[in-house]
C-alpha positions as CSV (number, residue, x, y, z in Angstrom):
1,X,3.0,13.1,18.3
2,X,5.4,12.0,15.7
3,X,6.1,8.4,14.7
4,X,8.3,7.3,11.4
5,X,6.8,5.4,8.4
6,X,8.6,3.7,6.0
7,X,6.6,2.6,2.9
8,X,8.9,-0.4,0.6
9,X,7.3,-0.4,-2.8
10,X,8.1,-2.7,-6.4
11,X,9.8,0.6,-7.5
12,X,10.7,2.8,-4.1
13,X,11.0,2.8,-1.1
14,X,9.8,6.1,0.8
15,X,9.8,7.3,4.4
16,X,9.0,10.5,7.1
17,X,7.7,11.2,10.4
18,X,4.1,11.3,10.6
19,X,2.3,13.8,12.4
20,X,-0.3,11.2,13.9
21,X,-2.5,14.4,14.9
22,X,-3.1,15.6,11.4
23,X,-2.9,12.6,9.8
24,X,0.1,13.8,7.7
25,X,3.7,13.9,7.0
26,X,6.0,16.2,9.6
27,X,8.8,16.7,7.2
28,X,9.1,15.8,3.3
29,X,9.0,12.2,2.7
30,X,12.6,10.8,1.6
31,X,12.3,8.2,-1.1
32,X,15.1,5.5,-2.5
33,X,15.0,3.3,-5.2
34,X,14.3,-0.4,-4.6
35,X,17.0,-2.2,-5.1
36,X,16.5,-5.1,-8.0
37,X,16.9,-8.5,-6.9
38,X,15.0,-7.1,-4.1
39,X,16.2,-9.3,-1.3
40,X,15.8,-8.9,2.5
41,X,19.8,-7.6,3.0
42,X,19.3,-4.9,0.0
43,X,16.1,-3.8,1.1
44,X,16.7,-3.7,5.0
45,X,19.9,-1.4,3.7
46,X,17.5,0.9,1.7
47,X,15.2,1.0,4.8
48,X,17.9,2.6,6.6
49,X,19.2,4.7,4.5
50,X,15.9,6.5,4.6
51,X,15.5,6.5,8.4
52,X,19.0,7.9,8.7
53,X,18.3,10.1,6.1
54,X,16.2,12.0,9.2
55,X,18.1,10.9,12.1
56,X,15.0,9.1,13.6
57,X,15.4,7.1,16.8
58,X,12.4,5.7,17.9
59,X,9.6,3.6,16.6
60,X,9.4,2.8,13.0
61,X,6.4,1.2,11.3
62,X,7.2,-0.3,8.1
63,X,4.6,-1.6,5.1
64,X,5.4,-4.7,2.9
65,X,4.0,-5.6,-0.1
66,X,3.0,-9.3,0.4
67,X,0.9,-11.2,3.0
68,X,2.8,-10.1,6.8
69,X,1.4,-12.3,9.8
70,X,3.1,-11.2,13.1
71,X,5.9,-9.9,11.7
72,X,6.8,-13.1,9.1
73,X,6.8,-12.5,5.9
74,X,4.3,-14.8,4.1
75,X,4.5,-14.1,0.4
76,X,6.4,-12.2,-2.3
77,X,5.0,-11.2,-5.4
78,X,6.9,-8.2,-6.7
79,X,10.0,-8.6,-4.3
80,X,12.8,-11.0,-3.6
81,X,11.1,-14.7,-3.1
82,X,14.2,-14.7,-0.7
83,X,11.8,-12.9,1.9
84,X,9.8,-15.5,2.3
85,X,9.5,-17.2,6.1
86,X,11.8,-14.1,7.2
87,X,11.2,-12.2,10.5
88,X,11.3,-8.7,8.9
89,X,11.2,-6.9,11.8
90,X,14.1,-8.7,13.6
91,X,16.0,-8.0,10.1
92,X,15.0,-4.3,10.2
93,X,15.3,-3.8,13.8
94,X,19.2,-5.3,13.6
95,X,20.1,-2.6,11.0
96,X,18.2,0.1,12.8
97,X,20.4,-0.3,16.3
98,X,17.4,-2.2,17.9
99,X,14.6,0.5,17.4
100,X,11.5,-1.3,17.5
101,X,10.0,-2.1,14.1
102,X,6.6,-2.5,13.0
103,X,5.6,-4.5,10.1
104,X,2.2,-5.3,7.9
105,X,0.9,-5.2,4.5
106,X,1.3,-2.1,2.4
107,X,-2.0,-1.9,1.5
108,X,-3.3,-2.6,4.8
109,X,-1.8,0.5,6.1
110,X,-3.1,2.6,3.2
111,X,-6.6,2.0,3.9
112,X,-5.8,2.1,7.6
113,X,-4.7,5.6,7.1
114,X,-7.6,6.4,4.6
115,X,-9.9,5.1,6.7
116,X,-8.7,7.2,9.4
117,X,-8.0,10.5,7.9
118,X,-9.3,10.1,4.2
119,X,-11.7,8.9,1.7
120,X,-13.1,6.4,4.4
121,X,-13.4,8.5,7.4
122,X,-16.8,7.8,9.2
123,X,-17.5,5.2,6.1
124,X,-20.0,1.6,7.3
125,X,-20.5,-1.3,5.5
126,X,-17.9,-2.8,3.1
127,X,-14.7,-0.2,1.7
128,X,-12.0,-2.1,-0.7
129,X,-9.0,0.8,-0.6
130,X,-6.6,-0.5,-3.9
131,X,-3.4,0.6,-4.0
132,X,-2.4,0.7,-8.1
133,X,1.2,0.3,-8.4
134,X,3.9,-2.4,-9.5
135,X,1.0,-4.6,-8.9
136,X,-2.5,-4.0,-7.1
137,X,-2.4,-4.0,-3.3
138,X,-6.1,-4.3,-1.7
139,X,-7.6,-3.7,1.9
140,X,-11.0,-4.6,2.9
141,X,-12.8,-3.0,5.8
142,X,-15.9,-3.9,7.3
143,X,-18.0,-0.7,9.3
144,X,-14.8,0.1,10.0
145,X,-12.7,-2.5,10.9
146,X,-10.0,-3.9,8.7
147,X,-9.9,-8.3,7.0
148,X,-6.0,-8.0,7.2
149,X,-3.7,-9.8,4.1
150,X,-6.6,-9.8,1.3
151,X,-4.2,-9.4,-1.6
152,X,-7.1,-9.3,-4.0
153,X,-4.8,-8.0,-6.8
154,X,-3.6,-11.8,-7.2
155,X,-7.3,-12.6,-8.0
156,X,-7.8,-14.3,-11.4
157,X,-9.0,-12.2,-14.3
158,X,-9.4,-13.0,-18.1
159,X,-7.2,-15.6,-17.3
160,X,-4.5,-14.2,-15.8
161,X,-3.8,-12.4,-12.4
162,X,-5.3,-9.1,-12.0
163,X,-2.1,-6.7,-11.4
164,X,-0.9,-8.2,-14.5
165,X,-3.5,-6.7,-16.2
166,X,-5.2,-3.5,-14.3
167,X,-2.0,-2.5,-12.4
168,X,-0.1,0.9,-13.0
169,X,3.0,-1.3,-14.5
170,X,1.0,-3.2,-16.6
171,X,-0.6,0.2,-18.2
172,X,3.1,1.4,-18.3
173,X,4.7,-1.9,-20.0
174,X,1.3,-2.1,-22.5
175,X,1.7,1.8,-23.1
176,X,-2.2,1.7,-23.0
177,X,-4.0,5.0,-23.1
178,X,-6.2,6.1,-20.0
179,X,-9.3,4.8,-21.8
180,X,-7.5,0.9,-22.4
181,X,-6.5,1.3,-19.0
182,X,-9.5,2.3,-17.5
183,X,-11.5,-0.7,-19.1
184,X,-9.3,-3.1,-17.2
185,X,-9.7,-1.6,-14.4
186,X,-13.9,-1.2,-14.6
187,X,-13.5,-4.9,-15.0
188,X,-11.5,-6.0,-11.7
189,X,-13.8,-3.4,-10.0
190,X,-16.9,-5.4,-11.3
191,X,-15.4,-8.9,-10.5
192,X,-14.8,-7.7,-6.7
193,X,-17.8,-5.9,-6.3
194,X,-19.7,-9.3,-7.6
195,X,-17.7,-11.2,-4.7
196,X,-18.1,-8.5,-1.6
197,X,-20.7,-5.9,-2.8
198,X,-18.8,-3.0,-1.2
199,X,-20.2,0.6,-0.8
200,X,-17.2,2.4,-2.0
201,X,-13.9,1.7,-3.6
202,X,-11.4,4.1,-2.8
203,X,-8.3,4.1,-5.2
204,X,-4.7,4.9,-4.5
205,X,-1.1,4.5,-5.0
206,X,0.9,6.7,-7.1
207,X,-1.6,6.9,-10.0
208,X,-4.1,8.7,-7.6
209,X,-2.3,11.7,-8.5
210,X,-3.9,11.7,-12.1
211,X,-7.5,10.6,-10.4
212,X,-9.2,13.0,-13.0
213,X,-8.1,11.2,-15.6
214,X,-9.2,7.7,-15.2
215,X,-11.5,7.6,-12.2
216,X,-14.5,9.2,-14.3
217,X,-14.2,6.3,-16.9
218,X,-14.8,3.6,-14.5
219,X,-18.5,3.3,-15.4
220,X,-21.1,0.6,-15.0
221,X,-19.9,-0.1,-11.3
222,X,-22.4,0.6,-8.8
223,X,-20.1,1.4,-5.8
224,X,-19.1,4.8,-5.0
225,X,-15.2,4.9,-6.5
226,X,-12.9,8.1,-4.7
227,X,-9.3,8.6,-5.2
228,X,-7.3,8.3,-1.9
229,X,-7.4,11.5,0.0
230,X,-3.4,11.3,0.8
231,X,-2.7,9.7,-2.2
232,X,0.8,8.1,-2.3
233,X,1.7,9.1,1.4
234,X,-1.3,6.9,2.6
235,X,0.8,3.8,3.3
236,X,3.8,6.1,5.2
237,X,1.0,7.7,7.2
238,X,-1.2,4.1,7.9
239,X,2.8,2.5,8.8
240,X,3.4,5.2,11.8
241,X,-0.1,5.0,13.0
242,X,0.6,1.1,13.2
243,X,3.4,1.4,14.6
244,X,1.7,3.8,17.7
245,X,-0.6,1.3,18.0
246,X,1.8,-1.2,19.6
């Protein structure tokens, strides 16, 4: 069974059908830039652009980056403030001829997906998945079963928020090296295993890619840390299987 999975990012915003069988894209994943000011019109336009791109009609589950309850858009870090209090699923499902829209938290729907067909298949006790990006997206399960909206990237570290230290833009903007990087990030890891003691830490988002790179430096943390088995595609993947779910 195929259902479409739309994944809106700081950066991009990136879409395919899943294969909900295998866990796993059906087709090459299609990928836009975000548009910048990221508001609700640009980004539904971007949204189906991809879809189109594919010639989908159907269902479509879509990630956000930002606290989603129902389908209202609750907060807005690293997109348009504009989204706030806005119904992104009546917005999406306007420009997509009615198709029925899905929404939640980007990071929610990377675990979800990880949890399923990754890093945290079969995984008890407490799993944090982080998605490393524009900022730092976070989803905490419990044997198994997800705390939705945790946005534990916003947590405060050295004095400032923790994606504007430890996330992938912030290593970017810094030009840190892997080892400045990774020190940040061994921080925020010891700060959230202090508040939820979790068994493992699985790490994604885009920087997965390069897991061997960084993931071996985060020392002195006692939890198991694994880069996310479908790396970037987890959130595409964890959006469709929310979507199936309705």
């Amino acid at each position: 069974m195929n259902v479409f999975g739309v994944d809106i990012g700081g950066s991009g915003i990136k879409g395919a059908p899943v294969d909900l069988e295998r866990g796993d894209l059906a087709e090459p994943r299609h990928k836009v830039l975000t548009p910048h000011p990221a508001t609700p019109d640009g980004v539904a336009g971007c949204v189906a652009e991809v879809v189109e791109h594919f010639g989908w009609s159907g269902p479509i589950g879509v990630t956000f980056p930002g606290v989603v309850t129902g389908s209202t858009i609750r907060t807005a870090a690293n997109v348009d403030k504009g989204w706030i209090g806005v119904d992104a699923a009546a917005l999406l499902g306007e420009r997509l001829s009615g198709m029925p829209i899905t929404v939640l938290n980007d990071a929610d729907a990377a675990g979800i997906a990880e949890m399923t067909f990754g890093a945290g298949r079969g995984r008890k006790g407490a799993v944090i998945m982080l998605t490393f990006g524009t900022g730092i997206g976070s989803a905490l399960f419990t044997d198994g079963r997800l705390v939705p909206n945790t946005e534990l990237g916003h947590l405060e570290l050295d004095g400032h928020e923790a994606e504007k230290r430890a996330s992938t833009k912030a290593k970017e903007d810094k030009d840190l090296s892997w080892e400045e990087w990774a020190h940040r990030v061994r921080k925020y890891l010891a700060h959230l295993e202090m508040l939820f003691s979790p068994e493992l830490f699985i790490v994604g988002g885009g920087v997965s890619r390069k897991a061997e790179k960084f993931v071996p430096l985060l020392t002195d943390v006692r939890a198991e840390i694994v880069p996310a088995e479908l790396q970037n595609n987890a959130g595409i993947v964890g959006a469709a299987m929310a979507a199936a779910a309705r």
